[in-house]
C-alpha positions in Angstrom: 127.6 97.1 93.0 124.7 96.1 90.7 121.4 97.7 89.2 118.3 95.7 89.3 115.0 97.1 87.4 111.5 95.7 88.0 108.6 96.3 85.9 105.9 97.3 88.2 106.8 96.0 91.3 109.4 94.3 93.7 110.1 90.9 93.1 108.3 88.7 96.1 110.5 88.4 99.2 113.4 90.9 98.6 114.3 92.1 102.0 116.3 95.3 102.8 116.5 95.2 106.6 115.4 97.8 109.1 116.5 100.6 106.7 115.7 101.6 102.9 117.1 104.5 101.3 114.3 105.6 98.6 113.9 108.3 95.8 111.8 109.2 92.9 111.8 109.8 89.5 108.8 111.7 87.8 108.3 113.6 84.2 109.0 117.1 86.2 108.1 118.6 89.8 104.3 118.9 89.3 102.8 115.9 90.8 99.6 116.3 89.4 100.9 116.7 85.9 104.3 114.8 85.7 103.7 110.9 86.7 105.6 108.8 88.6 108.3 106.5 86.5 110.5 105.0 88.9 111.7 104.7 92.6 114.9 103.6 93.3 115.7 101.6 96.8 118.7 100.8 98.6 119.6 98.7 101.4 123.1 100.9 102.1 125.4 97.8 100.6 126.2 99.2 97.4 123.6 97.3 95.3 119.9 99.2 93.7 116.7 97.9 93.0 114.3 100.4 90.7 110.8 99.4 90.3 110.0 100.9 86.5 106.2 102.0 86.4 104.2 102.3 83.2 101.7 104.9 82.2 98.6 104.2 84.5 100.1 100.9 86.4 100.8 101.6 90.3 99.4 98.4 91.6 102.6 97.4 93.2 101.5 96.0 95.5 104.8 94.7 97.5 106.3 98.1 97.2 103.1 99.6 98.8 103.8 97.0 102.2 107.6 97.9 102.5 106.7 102.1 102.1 103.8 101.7 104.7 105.6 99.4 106.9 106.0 100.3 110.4 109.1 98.1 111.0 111.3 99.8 108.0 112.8 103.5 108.4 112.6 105.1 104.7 115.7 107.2 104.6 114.9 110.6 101.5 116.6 113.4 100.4 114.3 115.9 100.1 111.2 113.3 101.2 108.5 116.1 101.0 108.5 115.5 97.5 108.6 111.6 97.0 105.7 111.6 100.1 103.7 113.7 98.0 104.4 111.7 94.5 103.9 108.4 96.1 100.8 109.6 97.5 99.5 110.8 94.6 100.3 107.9 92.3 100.3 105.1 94.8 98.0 106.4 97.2 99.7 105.9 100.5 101.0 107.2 103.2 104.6 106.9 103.6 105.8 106.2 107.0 107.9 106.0 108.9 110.9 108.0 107.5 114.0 110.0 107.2 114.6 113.6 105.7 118.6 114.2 105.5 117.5 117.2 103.5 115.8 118.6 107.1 118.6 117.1 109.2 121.2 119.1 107.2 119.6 122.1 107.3 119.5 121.7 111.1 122.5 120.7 112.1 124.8 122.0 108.8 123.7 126.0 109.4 127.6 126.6 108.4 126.1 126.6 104.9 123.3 126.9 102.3 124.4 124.4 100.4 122.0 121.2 101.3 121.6 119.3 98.4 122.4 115.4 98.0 125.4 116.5 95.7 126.8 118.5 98.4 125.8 116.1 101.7 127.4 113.5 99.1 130.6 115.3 98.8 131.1 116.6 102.8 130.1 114.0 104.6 130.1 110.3 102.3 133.4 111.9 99.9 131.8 111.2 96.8 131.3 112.9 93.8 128.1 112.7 91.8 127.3 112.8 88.5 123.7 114.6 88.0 124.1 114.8 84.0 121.1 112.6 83.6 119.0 114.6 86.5 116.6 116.1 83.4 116.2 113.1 81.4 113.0 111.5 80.0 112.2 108.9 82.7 109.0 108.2 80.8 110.7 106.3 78.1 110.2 102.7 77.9 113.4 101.7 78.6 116.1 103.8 80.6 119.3 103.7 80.0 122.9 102.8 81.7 123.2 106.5 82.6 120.0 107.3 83.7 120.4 104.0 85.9 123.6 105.1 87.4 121.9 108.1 88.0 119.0 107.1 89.8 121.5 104.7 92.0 123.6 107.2 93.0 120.8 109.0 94.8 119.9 106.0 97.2 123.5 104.6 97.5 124.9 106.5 99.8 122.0 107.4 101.9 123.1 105.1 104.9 126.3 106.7 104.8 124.9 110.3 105.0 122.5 109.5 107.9 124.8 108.2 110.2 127.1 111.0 109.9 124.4 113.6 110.4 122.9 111.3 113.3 126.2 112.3 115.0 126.0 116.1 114.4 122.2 115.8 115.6 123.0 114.4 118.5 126.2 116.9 119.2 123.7 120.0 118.4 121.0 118.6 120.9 118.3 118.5 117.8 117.6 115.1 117.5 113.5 115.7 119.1 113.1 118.6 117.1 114.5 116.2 113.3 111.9 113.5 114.7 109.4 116.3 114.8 109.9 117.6 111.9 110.1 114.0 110.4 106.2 113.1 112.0 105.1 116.3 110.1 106.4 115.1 106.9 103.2 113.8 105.3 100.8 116.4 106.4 103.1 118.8 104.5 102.8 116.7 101.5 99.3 116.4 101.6 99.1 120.0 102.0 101.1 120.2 98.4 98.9 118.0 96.8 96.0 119.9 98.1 97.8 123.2 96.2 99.6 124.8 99.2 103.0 124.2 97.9 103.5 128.1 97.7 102.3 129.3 101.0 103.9 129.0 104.4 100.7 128.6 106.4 102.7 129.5 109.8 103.6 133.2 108.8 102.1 136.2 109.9 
């Protein structure tokens, strides 16, 4: 298992298949304040590439094809969020894509517990570390920590979506995932356009 940063973009012709596992890291959970600083990828073989952004540099232009490209499924954890950040800071629209956040609340209703940590633990049997979760990912150099930290949250993505592909399928609410996955970017570009508060289907 290895970490590999970029500065600014993926290295020309680094392939990850027909799946990427993809997450974000950002100065805090306002995308219109707190930047983008890195986004981690995986290809599910134990190895991470993070493309390391400067203040005011998202040309990127090879990471831009592999988000927007039709042939790739982006596996998240929580993807309304990266959606939203890479639209904001990349400007486009990510697609298409994954949510095992959504899946585990639709198939896992034998709990409330639906974080990556706890999917991690349940269904791939490992343990993470999330010391380095509030970190300053703005610094000019991260370190070994913050690196095995941002790893561990695309590592065992693969792993995680199988296993809840099988529990979608048992439950019959594989349509209604894909549904909620086509949805996706709408409901981050309702955040971005300051609706992160209101649920727009209640009474």
């Amino acid at each position: 298992m290895a970490n590999f940063i970029h500065s600014g973009d993926l290295p020309d012709g680094l392939d990850f298949g027909a799946s990427v596992a993809v997450d974000s890291e950002t100065m805090g959970l306002n995308p219109h304040r707190d930047r983008l600083c890195l986004v981690q990828l995986s290809d599910g073989n134990g190895d991470a590439h993070m493309v390391k952004f400067k203040q005011g540099c998202y040309d990127a232009p090879n990471l831009k094809a592999l988000m927007t490209n039709p042939d790739v499924l982006k596996i998240f954890h929580f993807a309304r969020f990266d959606v939203a950040v890479m639209k904001k800071y990349l400007g486009i629209d990510t697609a298409p894509l994954y949510c095992t956040k959504i899946v585990s609340k639709l198939v896992r209703t034998y709990t409330d517990r639906h974080g990556l940590k706890d999917l991690c633990r349940e269904l791939g049997g490992v343990t993470l570390d999330k010391q380095q979760q509030s970190s300053d990912w703005g610094a000019d150099e991260i370190s070994d920590a913050q690196q095995n930290y941002a790893a561990s949250d695309v590592l065992y993505l693969h792993r995680i979506k199988a296993k809840l592909d099988i529990m979608l399928a048992r439950e019959g609410r594989t349509s209604l995932a894909e549904a909620a996955f086509q949805f996706l970017p709408v409901r981050a570009d309702m955040d971005l356009a300051g609706f992160y508060e209101m649920d727009i289907f209640s009474h």
